[in-house]
C-alpha positions in Angstrom: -131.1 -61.0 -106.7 -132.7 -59.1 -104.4 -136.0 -60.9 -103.0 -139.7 -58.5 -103.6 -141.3 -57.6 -101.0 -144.9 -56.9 -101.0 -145.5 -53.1 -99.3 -149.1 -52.9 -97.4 -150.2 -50.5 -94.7 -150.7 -52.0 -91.2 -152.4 -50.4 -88.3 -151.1 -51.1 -84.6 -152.1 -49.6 -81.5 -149.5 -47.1 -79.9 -148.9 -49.0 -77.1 -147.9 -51.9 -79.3 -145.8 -49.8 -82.0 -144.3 -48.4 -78.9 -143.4 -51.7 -77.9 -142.5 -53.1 -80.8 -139.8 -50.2 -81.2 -138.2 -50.8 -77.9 -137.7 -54.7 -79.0 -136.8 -53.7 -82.5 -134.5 -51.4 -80.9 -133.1 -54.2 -78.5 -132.2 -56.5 -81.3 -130.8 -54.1 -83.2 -133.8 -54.2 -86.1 -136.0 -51.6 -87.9 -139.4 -52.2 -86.7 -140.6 -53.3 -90.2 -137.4 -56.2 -89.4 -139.0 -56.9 -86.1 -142.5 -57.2 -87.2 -141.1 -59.4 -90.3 -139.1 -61.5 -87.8 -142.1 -62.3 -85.7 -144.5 -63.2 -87.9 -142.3 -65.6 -89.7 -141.0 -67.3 -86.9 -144.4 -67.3 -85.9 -145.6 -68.9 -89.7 -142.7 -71.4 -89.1 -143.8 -72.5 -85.8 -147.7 -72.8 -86.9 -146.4 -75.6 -90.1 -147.6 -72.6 -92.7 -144.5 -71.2 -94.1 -142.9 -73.6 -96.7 -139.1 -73.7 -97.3 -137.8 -72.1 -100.3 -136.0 -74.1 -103.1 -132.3 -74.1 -102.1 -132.7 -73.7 -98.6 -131.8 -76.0 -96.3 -134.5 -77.0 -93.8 -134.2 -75.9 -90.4 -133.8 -78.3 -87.4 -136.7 -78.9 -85.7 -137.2 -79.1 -82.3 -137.7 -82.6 -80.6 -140.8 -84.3 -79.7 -141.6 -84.4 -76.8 -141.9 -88.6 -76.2 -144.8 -90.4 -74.5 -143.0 -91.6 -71.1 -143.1 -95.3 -71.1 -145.7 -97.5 -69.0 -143.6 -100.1 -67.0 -144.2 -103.6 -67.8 -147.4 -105.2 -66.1 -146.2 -108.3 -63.7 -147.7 -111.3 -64.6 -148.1 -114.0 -62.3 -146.5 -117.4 -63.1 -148.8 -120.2 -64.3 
């Protein structure tokens, strides 16, 4: 089953639409694909899209790890 989309108008300056066409164009995507793209990786990124039912979750990238303090010398008593 097809999933629904929900149709608005959005208005973009030229510059931008004529940007957005070159990339859309570069990865070989409609505009409304590119725009589509962007803002859901973007929702992914930002923790505000939720998976689907079904779908498997997506990796995640690593955490970047505090670096580790070295061990203080302590003097013998």
């Amino acid at each position: 089953m097809a999933q629904k989309r929900k149709n608005f108008a959005l208005r973009l300056a030229p510059e931008l639409h004529t940007a957005l066409e070159r990339w859309a164009s570069d990865d070989l995507r409609s505009v409304n694909a590119q725009i589509e793209y962007l803002l859901t990786e973007a929702a992914k990124r930002a923790g505000r899209l939720h998976q689907r039912p079904g779908q498997p979750p997506e990796a995640q990238p690593p955490q970047p790890q505090p670096p580790e303090l070295p061990e203080a010398d302590t003097p013998d008593a």
